[in-house]
N, C-alpha and C positions, 0 to 999 in steps of 0.2 A: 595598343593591342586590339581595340574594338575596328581601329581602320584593315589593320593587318587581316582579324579574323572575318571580318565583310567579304573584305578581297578575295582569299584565298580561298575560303570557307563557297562562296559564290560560286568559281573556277571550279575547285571540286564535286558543287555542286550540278555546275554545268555540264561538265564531262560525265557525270554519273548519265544525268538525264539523255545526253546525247545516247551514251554507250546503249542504255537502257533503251532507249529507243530502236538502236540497231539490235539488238537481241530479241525484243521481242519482235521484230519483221520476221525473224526466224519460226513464229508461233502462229502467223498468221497463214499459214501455207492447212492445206487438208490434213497433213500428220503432222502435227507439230512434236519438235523435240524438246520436249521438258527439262531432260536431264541433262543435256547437252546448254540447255540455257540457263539451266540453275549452273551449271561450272560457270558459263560465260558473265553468269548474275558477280559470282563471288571474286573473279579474277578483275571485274570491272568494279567492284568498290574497292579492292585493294589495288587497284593500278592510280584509281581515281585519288584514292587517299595520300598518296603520294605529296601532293602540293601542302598536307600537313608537314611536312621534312622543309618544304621551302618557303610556306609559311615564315615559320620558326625562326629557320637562317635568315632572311629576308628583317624579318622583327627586329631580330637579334643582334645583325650588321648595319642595316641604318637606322634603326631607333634608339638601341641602348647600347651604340658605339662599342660590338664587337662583344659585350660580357652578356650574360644571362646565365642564370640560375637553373636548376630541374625542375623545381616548381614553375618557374615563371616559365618556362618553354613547355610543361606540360599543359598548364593552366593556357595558355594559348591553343598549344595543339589539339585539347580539348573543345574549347571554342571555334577553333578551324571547323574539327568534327562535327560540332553542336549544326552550323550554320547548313553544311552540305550536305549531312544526317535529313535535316528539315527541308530542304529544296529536294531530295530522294523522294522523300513521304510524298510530299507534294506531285511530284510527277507519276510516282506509282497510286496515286491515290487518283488522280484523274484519269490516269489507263483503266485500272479496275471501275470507275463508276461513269466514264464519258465514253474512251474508244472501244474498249472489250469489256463491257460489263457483262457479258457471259465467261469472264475468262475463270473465274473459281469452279464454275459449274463444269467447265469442259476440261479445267486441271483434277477438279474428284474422279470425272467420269474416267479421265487416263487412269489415274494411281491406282482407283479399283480394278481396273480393267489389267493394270500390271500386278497388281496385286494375286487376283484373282489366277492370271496368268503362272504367276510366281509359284503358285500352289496354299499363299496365307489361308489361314481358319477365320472363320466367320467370326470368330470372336475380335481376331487381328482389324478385319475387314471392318467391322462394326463400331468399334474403335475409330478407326482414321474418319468412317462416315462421319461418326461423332463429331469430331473435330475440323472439320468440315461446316459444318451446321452451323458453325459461329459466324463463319465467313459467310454465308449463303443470307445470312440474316440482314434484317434493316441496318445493322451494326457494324458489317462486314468489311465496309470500306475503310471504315476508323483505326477496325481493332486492325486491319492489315497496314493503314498508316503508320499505327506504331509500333507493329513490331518490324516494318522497315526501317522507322527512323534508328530505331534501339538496334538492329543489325549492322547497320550504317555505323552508329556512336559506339558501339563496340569493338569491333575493327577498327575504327576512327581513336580509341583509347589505346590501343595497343600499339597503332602507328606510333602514336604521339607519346607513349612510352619510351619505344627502340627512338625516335628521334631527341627526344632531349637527354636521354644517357647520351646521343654522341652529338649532338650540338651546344650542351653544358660548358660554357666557357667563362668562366669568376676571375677577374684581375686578383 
């Protein structure tokens, strides 16, 4: 399982970071589209995740001759996720703190500015500043590594759900 989840887990992790990189080329322009790259963010860890399904099958047909269990394909699927969840952090953690380290500061300035536009209450507005303020901090690049990775592993637990209900094969 540990070779399988390297592999696959890797692959996954590869394609996140490629895609991710093609997405955010989208952001480096004068008006960048936020919203338009948060869709292309979330359609690209779940295209990415994919290789969890073939992970599994892969495992499942040349390792343990054709049978697997739900747990054992989930427990996999899981660890597919664990690996390319952590190679995501990774690249999103070196955009935010090496290539665009102004990118939180110019994603608040949009949201307010949409916000703003939107017609939200200062209370609303004041709010998202807030939260905002975590990311802006010394801290900012960490706590956004993890809740990429956790965004990633989450998606990544759900693939590997719907995959081992239909990869589940017991002699």
């Amino acid at each position: 399982m540990k070779k399988t989840s390297l592999k696959y887990g890797g692959i996954g992790g590869l394609i996140l970071g490629t895609l991710f990189a093609i997405a955010f080329a989208f952001l480096s322009t004068d008006n960048p589209n936020y919203k338009l790259s948060e869709v292309i963010g979330y359609v690209t860890m779940i295209l990415s995740l994919s290789v969890v399904y073939f992970g599994i099958r892969n495992f499942r047909d040349d390792d343990l001759d054709g049978s697997i269990s739900f747990g054992k394909a989930f427990t996999t699927g899981l660890a597919i996720s664990a690996v390319a969840a952590l190679i995501f952090a990774a690249f999103d953690t070196l955009y935010v703190t090496v290539l665009n380290p102004e990118f939180f500061a110019d994603y608040m300035d949009w949201q307010l500015e949409t916000m703003t536009t939107d017609g939200a209450s200062q209370v609303e507005i004041q709010k998202v500043t807030d939260q905002f303020e975590m990311f802006l901090g010394p801290m900012g690049a960490a706590i956004n590594g993890v809740v990429m990775f956790l965004t990633v592993f989450l998606i990544g637990l759900v693939v590997s759900l719907i995959s081992s209900v239909i990869l589940k094969k017991t002699d």
